[in-house]
C-alpha positions as CSV (number, residue, x, y, z in Angstrom):
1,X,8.7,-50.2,4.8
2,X,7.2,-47.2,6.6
3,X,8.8,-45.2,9.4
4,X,6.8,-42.8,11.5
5,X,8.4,-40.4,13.3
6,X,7.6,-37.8,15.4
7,X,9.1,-34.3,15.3
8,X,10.0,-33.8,18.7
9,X,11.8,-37.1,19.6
10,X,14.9,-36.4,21.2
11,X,15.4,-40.3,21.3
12,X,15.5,-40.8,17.9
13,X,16.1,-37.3,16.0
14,X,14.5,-36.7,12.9
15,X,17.5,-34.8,11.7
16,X,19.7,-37.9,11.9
17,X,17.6,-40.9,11.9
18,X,15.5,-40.0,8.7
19,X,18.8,-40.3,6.9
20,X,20.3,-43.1,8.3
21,X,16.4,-44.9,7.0
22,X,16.4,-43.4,4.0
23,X,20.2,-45.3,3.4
24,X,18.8,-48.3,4.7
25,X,15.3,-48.3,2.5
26,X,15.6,-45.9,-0.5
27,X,11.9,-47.1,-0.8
28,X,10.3,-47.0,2.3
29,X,8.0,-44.1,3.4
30,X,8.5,-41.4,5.9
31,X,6.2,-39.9,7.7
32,X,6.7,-37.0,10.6
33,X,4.2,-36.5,12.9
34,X,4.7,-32.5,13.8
35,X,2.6,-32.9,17.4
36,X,4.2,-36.1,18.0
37,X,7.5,-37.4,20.2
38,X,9.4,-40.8,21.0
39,X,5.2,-42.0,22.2
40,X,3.6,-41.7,18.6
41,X,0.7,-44.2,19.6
42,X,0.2,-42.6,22.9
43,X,0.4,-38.7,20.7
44,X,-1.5,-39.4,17.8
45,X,-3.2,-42.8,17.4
46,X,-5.7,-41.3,15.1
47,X,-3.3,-40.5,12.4
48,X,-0.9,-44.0,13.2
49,X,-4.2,-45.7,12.5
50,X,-4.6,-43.6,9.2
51,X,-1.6,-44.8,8.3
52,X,-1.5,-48.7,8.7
53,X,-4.7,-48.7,7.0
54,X,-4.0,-46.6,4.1
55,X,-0.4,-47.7,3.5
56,X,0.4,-51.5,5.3
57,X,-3.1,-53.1,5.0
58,X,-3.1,-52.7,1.3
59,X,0.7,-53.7,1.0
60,X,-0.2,-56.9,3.2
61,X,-3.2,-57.6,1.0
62,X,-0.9,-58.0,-2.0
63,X,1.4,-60.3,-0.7
């Protein structure tokens, strides 16, 4: 599991949501996006592309 989150979402603050994920999936990965808000494809698809391809694709591939 893998949450992305940018810093400056006042939809879904970091302060409070990481938490609540981190109850939910004691493994799953967090990542913050410091220049990124509630839009993280539409503030950094270069990094939300790093990410699927370094962590999902090579979850998926062992399934």
């Amino acid at each position: 599991m893998l949450l992305t989150l940018g810093i400056t979402n006042y939809s879904l603050l970091p302060k409070y949501f990481i938490p609540l994920f981190k109850a939910d999936f004691p493994n799953g990965l967090v990542y913050t996006l410091e220049k990124a808000g509630h839009y993280i494809l539409e503030d950094e698809p270069e990094m939300i592309a790093v990410l699927i391809d370094s962590v999902c694709l090579p979850e998926m591939r062992r399934k």
